[in-house]
N, C-alpha and C positions, 0 to 999 in steps of 0.2 A: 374704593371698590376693588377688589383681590379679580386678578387675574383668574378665570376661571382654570380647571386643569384639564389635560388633552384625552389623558388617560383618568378611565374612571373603571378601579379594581370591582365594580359589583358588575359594569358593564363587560370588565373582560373576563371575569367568572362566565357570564351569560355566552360570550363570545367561542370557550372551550366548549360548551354544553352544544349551542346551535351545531358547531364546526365539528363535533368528535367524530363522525364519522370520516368526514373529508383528512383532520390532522392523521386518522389512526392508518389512512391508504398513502399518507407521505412517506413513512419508511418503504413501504412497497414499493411505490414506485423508481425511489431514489435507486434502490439496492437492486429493481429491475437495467436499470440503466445498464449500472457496472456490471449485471448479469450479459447485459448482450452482448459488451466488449469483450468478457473475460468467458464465456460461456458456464457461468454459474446457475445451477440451480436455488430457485430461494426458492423457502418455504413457509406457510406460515400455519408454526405448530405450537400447538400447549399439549405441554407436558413431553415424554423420552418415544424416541424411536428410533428400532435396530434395523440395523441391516447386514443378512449372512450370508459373507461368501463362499461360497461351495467350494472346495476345492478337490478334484478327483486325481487320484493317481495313475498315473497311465505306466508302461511299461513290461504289463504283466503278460502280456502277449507270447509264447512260442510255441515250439514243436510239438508233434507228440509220438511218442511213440511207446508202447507195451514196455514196462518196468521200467519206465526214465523216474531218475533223482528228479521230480521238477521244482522251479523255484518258484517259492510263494509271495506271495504278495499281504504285506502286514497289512497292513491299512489302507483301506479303498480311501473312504472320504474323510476330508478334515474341515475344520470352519474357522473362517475369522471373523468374528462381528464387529460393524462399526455401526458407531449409538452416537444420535445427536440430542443435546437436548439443552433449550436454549435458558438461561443463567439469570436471575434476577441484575439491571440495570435501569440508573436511575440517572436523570439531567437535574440541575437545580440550578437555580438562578437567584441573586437578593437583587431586586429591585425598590426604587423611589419612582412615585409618581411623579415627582415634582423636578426629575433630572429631564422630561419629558413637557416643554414647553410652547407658544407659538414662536418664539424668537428660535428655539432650533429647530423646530419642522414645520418651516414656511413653506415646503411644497414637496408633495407626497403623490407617484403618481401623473405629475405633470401639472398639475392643480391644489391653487394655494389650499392648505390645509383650515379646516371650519369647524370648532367646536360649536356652532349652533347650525349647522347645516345637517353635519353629520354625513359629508357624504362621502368621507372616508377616514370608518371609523377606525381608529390606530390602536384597538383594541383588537382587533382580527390581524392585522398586521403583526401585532405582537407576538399573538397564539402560532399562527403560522411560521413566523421570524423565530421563533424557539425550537418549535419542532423541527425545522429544518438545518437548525446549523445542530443539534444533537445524530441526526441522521448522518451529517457532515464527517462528524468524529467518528460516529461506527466505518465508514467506510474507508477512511483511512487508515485504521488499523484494522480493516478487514484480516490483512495476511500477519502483522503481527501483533498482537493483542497478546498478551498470557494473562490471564485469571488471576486477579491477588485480592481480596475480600480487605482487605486493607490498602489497595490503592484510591487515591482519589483522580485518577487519571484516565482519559481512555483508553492508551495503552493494559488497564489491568481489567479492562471490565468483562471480557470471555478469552477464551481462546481461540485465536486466528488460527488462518491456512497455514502459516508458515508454523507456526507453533505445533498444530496437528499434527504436521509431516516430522517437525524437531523430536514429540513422543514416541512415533513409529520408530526415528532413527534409535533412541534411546533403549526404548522395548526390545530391539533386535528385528522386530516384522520388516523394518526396512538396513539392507545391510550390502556391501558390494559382493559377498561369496555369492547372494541369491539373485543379482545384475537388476537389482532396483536401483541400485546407488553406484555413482560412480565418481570417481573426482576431477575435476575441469579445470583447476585454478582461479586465479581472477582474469577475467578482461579487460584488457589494458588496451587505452589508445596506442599503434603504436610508435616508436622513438626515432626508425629510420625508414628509409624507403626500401627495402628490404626484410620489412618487419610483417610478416604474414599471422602472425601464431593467434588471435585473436579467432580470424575464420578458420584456420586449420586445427584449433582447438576446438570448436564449437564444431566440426564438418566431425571430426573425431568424437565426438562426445555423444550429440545425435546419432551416427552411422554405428555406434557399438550401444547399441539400445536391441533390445529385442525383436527379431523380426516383426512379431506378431503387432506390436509397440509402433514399429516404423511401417507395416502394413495399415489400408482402410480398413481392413478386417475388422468386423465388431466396433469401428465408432473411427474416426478420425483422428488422427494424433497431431497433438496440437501442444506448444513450445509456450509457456509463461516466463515471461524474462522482463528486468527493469529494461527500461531506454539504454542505460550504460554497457548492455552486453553486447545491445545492438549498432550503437554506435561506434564500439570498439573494432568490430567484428564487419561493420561497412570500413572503415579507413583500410583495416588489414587487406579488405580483398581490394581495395581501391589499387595500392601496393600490388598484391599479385595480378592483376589485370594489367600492370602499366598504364593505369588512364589518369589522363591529367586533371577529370570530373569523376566526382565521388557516383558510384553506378546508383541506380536509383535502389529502394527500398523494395521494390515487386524483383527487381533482378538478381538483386541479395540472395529471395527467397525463393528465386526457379534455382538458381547454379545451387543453393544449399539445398535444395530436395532432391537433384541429381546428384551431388557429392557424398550425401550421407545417404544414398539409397532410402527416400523418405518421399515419396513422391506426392501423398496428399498432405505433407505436412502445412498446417497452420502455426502463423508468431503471432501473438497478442500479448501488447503492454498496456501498460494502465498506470496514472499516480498511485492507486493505491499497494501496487508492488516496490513502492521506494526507490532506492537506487542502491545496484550493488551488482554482483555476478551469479546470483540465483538462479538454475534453470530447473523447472518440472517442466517433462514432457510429460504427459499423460493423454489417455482416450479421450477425449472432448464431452464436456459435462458429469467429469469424476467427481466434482466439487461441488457440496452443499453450503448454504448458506438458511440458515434459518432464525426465525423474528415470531417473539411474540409479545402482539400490542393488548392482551389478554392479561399480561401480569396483574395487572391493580385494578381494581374496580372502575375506577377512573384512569383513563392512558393520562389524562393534563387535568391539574387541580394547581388552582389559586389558594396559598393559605395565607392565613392573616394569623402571621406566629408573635409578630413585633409590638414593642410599645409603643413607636410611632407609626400612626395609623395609614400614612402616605407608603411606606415599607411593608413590600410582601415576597414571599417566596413562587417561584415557581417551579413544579416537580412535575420531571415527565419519570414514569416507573412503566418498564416494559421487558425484554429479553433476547439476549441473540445467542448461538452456537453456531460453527460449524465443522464441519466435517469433512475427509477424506472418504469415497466409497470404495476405492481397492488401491493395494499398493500391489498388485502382482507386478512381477515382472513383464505380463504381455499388457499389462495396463496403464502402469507407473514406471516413472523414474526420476531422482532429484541428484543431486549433489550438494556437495560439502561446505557452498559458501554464505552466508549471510547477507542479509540486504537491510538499511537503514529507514526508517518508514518516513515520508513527508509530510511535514503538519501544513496543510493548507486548507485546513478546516475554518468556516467564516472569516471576516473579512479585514479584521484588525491586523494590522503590520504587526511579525513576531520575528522578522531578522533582520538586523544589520550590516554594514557594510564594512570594508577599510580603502582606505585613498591615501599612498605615500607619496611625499614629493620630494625628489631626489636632484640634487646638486653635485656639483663637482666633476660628472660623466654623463657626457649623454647618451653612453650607450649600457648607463644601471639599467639593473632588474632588482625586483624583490619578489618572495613567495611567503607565504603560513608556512610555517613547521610542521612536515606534514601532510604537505599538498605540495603536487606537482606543478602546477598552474602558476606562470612566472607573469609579472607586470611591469610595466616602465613607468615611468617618470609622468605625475598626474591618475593614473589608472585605478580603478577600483576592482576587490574581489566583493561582490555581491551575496544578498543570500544567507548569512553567515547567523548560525544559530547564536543568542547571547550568551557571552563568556569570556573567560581571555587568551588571548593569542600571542603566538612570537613572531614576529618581523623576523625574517632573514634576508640579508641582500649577498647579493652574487658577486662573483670575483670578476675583475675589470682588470687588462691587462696596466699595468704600472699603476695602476694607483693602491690606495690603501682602502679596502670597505666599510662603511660605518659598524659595527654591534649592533648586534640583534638586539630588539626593542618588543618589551610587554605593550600590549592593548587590551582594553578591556571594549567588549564590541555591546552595546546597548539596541532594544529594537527599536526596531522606527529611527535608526540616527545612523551617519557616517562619521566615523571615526576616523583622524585626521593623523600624520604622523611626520616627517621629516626623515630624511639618509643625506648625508656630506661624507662622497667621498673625498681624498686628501692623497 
């Protein structure tokens, strides 16, 4: 007598249909989250919608007097429209019923798992378990996503925030002549205890932003930055403070709102800004985000495309855009640098590690080619997307250093490797 099976594809058909209202409010919700941390507007639209900003000329104001030359003013008002409109995107998944058994899911919930109880049915767990790690991947590349109708990627499925602001830069709408844009460098930990330039970059960079920009006037201005800027940027002033504790993260953020003459400013990070030296300042809630679970008739359909009957497809079809709503100068401001996006979308291990063990010195080091970040003897670099790397080790007074050594870095594994100095 056959093992019965856990999953039964007619019951998780039935499973999308009861659930479709509850799956089609998990995008929403998720992308609410991120909205409250980063203060994002989501939307949830079918079909395009513009938005025009007014632009008035001002200047034309002076004297008067009988037979003056006076000077005219060409053009009062001008417009820029910003349009969002959200992209056809689609999840797919190949599934076997039969990878799904009681020997792997003896307990679901806290309570052994019951194909004849039924009281927790792993066909709703699955429907929900899909739509949530596709939710996953849009928010990860919230900020950098670009558009390519031939990716099969979520990096290509619309165009992110950071992409958005990369068109304006391209277009000319965003440029340093008109002090939207201005350039920062990178943020770097820094190397000595006299190394400020991190906060005194970032004090500079905020503080030459627009009044209006660095005023609460008209909405709050509020700083989007990876972890990496800010962590750079606490050490630095750690340094100029002479304190021998890193000052807290609230204290960071009073001394920068007095330094940069920015007094209501807001910093908000998030995973989904990567890591890099990225800053938009902008009016708090410049940023649209918009979804639509509208696209297909069905948001979540089970099909039965295969010749074995246990094999089916799962396709979630839906849509995202977003958008910038002004890049004025009294509203916006970016810089020149890029930021790398983090994949930590569901829950499978996707990076590896390296672990050298070194002889001959105990006072070797090693790094990546590449990377600043030095190890000793036994230590791991963690984290490490799969691919190959170079081993470098460090100079050691009188001895001689091993050759740098290839690694190929696998996920889910640490990769092992040997240095003899001599």
């Amino acid at each position: 007598m056959s093992t019965p099976q856990l999953i039964d594809v007619s019951k998780l058909n039935q499973a999308l249909v009861t659930y479709d209202k509850g799956l089609r409010a998990l995008p929403f919700a998720t992308l609410q989250e991120v909205a409250a941390i980063l203060g994002l507007n989501v939307m949830d639209l079918q079909g395009k919608h513009a938005l025009i900003n007014e632009r008035r000329r001002a200047g034309g104001t002076q004297s008067y007097k009988i037979g003056k030359d006076f000077r005219l003013t060409d053009k009062l008002l001008g417009y820029e429209p910003s349009v969002i409109e959200p992209k056809d995107v689609v999840c797919i998944t190949k599934e076997n019923s039969q990878k799904y058994d009681d020997g792997e899911l003896l307990i679901v919930g806290g309570e052994p798992v019951s194909n004849i109880n039924k009281k927790h049915p792993l066909e709703t767990r699955v429907a929900f378990t899909l739509v949530k790690s596709h939710i996953e991947d849009v928010v990860y590349v919230l900020y950098h996503a670009e558009r390519d109708e031939d990716s099969s990627s979520p990096s290509g499925a619309f165009d992110g925030l950071f992409t958005k602001i990369d068109m304006l830069i391209t277009g000319g709408d965003v440029n340093a002549a008109r002090g939207n844009f201005a350039q920062s460098g990178l943020f770097v930990t820094p190397t000595s205890d006299t190394d400020y330039a991190a906060y005194e970059n970032l004090v500079e960079w905020i503080g030459g932003a627009n009044t209006y920009l660095r005023s609460s006037k008209s909405g709050i201005p509020q700083l989007q930055c990876a972890e990496t800027v800010l962590k750079a940027a606490r050490a630095a002033l750690r340094n100029k403070l002479r304190m021998q504790e890193y000052p807290s993260m609230q204290r960071m953020i009073e001394l920068l709102r007095e330094d940069a003459m920015c007094p209501a400013l807001e910093i908000v990070s998030h995973e989904a800004l990567g890591q890099g030296s990225r800053l938009v300042l902008q009016k708090k809630g410049n940023m649209d985000v918009a979804f639509n679970t509208q696209a297909a008739t069905k948001f979540c359909q089970i099909r039965d495309i295969y010749e074995d009957p246990n094999e089916w497809q799962f396709w979630l079809q839906t849509g995202y855009d977003t958008r910038i709503r002004d890049w004025h100068e009294k509203a916006f401001r970016c810089n020149e640098q890029k930021n790398e996006s983090l994949d930590l979308a569901g829950d499978y291990c996707k990076t590896g590690a390296i672990q050298v063990d070194i002889t001959g010195a105990d006072n070797g080091t090693w790094s990546i080619q590449g990377k600043a970040a030095s190890r000793t003897n036994g230590q791991c670099i963690l984290g490490l997307a799969p691919g190959n790397y170079t081993i470098e080790f460090n100079a050691v007074d009188g001895k001689n250093k091993p050759a740098n050594k290839q690694v190929t870095v696998v996920a889910g594994e640490v990769v092992t490797a040997t240095g003899t100095y001599s």
